[in-house]
N, CA, C and O of each residue as an XYZ file, in Angstrom:
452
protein
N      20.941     37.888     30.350
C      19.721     37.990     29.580
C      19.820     37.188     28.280
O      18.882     36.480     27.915
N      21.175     37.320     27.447
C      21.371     36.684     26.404
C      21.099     34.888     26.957
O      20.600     34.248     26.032
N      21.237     34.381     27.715
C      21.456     32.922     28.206
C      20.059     32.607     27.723
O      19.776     31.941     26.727
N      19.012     33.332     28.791
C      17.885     32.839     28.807
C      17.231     33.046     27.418
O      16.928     31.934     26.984
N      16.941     33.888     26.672
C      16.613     33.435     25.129
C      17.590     32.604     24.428
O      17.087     32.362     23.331
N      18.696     32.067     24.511
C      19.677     31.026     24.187
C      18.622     29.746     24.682
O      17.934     29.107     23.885
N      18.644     29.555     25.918
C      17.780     28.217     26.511
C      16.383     28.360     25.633
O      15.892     27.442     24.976
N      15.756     29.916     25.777
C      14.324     29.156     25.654
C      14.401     29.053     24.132
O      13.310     28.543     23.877
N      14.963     29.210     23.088
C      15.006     28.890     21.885
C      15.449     27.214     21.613
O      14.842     26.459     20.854
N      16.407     26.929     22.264
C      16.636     25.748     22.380
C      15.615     25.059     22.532
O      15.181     24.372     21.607
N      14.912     25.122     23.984
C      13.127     24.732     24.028
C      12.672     24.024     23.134
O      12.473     22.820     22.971
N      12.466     25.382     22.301
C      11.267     25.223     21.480
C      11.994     24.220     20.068
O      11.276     23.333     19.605
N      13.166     24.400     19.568
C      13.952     23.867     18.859
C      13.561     22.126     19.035
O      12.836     21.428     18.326
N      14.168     21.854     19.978
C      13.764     20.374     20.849
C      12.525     20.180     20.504
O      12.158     19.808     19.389
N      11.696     20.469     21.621
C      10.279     20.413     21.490
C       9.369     20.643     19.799
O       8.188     20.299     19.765
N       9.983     21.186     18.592
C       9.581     21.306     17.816
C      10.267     19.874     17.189
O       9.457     18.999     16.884
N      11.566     19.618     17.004
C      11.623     18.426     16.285
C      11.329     17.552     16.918
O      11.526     16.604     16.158
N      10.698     16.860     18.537
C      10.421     15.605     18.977
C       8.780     16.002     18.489
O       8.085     14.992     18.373
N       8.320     16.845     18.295
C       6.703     16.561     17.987
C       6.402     16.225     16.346
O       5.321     15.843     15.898
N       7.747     16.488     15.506
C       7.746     16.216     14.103
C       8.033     14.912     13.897
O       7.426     14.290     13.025
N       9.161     14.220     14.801
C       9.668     13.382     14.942
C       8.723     12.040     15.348
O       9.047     10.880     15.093
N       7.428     12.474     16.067
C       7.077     11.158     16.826
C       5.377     11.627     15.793
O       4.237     11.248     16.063
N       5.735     12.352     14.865
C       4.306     12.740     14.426
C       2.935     13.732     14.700
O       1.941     13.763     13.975
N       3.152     14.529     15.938
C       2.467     15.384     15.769
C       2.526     16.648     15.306
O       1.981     17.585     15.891
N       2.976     16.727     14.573
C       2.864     17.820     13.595
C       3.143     17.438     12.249
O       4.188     17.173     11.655
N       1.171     17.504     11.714
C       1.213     17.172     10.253
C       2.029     18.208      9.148
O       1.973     19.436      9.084
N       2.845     17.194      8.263
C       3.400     18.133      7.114
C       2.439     17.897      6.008
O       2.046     16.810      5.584
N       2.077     19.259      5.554
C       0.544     19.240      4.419
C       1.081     18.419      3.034
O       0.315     18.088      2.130
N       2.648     18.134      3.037
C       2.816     18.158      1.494
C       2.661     16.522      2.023
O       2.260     16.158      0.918
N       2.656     15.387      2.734
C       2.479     14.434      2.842
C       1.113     13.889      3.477
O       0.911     12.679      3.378
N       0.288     14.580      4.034
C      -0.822     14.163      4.408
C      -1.711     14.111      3.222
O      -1.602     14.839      2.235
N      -2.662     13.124      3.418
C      -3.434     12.431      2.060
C      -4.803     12.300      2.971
O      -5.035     12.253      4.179
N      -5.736     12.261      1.534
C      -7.190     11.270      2.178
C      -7.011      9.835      2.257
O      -6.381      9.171      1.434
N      -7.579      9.400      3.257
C      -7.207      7.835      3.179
C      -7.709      7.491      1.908
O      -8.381      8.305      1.274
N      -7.349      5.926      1.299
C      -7.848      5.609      0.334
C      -9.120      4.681      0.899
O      -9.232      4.036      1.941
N      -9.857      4.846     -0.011
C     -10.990      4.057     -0.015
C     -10.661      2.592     -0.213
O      -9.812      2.326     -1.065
N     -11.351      1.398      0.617
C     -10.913      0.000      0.104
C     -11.927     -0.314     -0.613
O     -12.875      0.419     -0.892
N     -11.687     -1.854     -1.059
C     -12.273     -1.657     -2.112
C     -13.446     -2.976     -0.811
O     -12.975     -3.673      0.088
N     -15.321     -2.849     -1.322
C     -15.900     -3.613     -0.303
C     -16.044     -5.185     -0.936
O     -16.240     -5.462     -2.119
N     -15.951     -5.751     -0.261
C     -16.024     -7.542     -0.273
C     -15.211     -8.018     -0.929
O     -15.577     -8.892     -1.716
N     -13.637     -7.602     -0.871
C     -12.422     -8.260     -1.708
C     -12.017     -9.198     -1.205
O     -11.766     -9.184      0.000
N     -11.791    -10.528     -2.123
C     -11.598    -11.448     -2.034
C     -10.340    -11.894     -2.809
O     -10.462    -11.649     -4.009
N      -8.887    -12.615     -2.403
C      -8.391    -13.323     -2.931
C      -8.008    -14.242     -2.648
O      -7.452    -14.413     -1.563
N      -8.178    -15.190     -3.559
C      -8.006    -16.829     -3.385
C      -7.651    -17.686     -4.529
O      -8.018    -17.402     -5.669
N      -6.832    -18.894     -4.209
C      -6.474    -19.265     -3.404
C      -4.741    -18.320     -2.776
O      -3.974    -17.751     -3.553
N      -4.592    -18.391     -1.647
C      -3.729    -18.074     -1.243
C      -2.701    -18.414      0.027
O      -2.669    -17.878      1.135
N      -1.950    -19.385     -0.461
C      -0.683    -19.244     -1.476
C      -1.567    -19.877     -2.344
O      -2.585    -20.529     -2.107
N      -0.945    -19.542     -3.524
C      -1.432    -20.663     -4.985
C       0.030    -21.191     -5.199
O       1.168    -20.913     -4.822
N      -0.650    -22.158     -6.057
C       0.973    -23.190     -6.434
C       0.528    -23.058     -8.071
O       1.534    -22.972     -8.776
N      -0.626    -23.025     -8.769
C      -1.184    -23.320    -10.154
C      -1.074    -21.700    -10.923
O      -1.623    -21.459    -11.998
N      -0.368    -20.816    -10.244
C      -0.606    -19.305    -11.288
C      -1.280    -18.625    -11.434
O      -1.188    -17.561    -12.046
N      -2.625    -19.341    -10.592
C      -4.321    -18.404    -11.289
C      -4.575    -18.107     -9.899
O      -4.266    -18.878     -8.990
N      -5.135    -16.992     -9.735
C      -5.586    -16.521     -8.864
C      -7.457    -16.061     -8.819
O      -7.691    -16.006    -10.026
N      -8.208    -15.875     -8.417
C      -9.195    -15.129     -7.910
C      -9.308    -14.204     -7.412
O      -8.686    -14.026     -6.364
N     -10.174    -13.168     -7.949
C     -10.125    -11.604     -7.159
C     -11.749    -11.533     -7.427
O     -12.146    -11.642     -8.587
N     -12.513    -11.383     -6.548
C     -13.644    -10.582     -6.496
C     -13.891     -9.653     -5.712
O     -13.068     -9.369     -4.841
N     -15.167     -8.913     -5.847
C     -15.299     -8.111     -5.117
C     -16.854     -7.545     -4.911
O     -17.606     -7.880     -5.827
N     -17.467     -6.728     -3.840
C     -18.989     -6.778     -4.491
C     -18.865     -6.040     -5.941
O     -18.858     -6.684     -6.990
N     -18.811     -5.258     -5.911
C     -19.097     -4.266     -7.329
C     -18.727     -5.042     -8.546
O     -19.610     -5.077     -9.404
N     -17.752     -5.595     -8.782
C     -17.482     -6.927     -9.874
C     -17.179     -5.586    -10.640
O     -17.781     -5.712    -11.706
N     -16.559     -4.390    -10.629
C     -16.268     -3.968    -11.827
C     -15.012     -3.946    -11.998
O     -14.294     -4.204    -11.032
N     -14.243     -3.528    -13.693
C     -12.961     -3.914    -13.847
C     -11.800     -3.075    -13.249
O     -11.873     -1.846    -13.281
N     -10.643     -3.761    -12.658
C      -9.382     -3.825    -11.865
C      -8.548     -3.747    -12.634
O      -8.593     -4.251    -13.757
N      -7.682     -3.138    -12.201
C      -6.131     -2.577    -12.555
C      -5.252     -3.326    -11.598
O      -5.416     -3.021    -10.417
N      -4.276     -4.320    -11.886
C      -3.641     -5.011    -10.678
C      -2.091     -4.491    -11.046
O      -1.665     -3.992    -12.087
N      -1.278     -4.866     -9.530
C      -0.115     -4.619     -9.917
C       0.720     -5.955     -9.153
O       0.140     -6.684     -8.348
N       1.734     -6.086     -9.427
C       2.329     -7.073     -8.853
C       3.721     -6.357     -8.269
O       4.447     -5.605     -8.918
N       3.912     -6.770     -6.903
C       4.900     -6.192     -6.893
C       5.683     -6.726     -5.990
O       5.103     -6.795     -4.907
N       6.961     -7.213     -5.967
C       8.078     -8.242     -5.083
C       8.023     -6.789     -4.044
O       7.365     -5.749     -4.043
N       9.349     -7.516     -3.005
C       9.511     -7.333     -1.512
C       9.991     -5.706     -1.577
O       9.653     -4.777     -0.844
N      10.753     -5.721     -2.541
C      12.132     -4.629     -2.556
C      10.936     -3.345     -2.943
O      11.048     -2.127     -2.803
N       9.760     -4.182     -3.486
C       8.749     -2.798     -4.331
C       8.662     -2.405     -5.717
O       7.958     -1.531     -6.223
N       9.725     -3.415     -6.400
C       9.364     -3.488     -7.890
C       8.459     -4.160     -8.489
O       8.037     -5.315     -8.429
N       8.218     -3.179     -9.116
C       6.863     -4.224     -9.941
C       7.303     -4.794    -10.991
O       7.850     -4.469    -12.045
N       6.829     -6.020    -10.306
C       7.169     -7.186    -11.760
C       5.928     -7.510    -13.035
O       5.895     -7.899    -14.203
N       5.139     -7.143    -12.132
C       3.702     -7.693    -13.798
C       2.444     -6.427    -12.955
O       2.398     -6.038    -11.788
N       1.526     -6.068    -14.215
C       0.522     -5.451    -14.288
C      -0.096     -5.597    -15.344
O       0.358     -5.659    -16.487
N      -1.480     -5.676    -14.880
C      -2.593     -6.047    -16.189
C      -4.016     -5.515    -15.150
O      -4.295     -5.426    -13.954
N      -4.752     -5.208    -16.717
C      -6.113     -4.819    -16.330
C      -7.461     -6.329    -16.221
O      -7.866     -6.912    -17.226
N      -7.735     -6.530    -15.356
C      -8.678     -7.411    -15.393
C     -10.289     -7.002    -15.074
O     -10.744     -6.170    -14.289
N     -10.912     -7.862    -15.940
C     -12.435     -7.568    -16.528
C     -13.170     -8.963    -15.827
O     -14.332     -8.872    -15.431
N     -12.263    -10.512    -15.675
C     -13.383    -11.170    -15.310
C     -12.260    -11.409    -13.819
O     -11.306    -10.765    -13.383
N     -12.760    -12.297    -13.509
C     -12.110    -12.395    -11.908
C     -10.963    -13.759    -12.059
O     -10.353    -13.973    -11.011
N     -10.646    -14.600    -13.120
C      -9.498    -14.860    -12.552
C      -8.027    -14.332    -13.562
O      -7.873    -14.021    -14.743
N      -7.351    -14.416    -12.657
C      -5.691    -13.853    -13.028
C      -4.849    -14.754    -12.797
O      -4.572    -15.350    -11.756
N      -4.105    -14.890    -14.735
C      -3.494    -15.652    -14.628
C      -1.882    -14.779    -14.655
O      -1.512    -13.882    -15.412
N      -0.991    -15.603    -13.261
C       0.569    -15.348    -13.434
C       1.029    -15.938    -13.491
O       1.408    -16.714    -12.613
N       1.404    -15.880    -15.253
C       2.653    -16.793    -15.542
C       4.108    -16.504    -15.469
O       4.503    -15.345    -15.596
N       4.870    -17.420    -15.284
C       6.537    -17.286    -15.021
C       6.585    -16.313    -13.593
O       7.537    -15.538    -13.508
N       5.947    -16.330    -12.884
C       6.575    -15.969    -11.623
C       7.130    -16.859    -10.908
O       6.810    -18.040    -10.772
N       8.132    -16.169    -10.362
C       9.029    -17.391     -9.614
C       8.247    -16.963     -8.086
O       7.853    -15.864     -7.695
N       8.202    -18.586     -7.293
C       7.857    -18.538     -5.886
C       8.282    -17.790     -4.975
O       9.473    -17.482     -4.947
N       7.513    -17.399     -4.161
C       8.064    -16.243     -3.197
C       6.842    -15.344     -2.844
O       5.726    -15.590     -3.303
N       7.035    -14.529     -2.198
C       5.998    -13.382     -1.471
C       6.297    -12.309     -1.983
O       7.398    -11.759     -1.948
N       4.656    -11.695     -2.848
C       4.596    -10.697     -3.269
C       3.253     -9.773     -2.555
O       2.314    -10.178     -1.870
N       3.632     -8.246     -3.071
C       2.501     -7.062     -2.695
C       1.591     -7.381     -3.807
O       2.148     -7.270     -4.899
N       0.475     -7.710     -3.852
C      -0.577     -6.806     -4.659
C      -1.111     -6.114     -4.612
O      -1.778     -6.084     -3.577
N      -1.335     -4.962     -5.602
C      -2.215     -3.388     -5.335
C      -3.312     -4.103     -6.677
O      -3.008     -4.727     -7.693
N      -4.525     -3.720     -6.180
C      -6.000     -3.785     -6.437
C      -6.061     -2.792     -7.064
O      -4.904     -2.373     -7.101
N      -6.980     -1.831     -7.838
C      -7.543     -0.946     -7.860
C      -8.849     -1.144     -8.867
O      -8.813     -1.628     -9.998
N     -10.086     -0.611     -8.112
C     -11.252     -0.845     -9.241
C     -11.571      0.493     -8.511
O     -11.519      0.691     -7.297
N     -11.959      1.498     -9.635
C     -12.369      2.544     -9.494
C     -11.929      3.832     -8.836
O     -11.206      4.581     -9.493
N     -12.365      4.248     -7.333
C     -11.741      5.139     -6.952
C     -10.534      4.420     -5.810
O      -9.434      4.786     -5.397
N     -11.439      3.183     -5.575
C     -11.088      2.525     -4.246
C      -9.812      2.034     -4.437
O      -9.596      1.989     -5.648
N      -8.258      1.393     -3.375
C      -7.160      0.377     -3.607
C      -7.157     -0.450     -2.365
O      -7.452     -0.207     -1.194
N      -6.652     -1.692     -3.111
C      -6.100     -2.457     -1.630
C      -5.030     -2.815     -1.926
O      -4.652     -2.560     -3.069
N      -4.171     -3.512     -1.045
C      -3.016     -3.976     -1.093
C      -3.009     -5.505      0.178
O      -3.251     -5.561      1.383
N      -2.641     -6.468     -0.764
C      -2.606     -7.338     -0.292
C      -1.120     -8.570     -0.472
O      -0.403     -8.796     -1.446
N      -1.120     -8.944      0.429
C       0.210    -10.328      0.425
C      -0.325    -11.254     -0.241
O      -1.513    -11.575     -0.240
N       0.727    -11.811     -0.960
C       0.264    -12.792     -2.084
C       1.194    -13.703     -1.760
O       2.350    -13.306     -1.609
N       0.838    -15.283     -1.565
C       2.139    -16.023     -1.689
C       1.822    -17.374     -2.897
O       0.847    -18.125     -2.906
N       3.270    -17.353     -4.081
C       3.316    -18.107     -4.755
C       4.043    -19.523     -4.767
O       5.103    -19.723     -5.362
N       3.769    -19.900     -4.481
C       4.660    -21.641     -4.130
C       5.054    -22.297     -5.706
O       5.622    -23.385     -5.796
């Protein structure tokens, strides 16, 4: 008798970490609302070789940017009001940018030549 609640605990043991494991079973302290994107974002040129970038968007209102290399450090952040952004002294290479105007974020690949 002892065997068989031995097995069926096992069961459920298994069966509980492959459904955590492959994702079905949400953990509340990590589930989120998606974020909102932000509508008609635009950046250009991309790659840039000149530092300045372009960001629009429909709403045209002001952005919070972040810059951020591969590893996930952020190297530069600034608030922008008109649409172009200038980065100076970055060295070439592929970076994250995070957007944010308002409630909405995006995140986009940036490449600097």
């Amino acid at each position: 008798m002892e065997k068989k609640y031995l097995y069926i605990l096992s069961l459920f043991l298994l069966l509980g970490f492959n459904a955590l494991v492959y994702g079905q079973v949400a953990d509340p302290v990590t589930v989120s609302k998606p974020a909102e994107s932000i509508e008609g974002l635009q950046l250009y040129p991309n790659p840039t070789s000149t530092g300045k970038v372009y960001i629009i968007s429909n709403n045209n209102l002001p952005k919070e940017i972040g810059l951020y290399d591969i590893l996930g450090k952020k190297i530069f952040s600034t608030s922008l009001t008109t649409k172009e952004l200038n980065l100076p002294n970055i060295n070439p290479g592929v970076y994250l940018i995070k957007i944010k105007e308002k409630d909405a974020t995006a995140t986009r690949k940036l490449v600097i030549r």
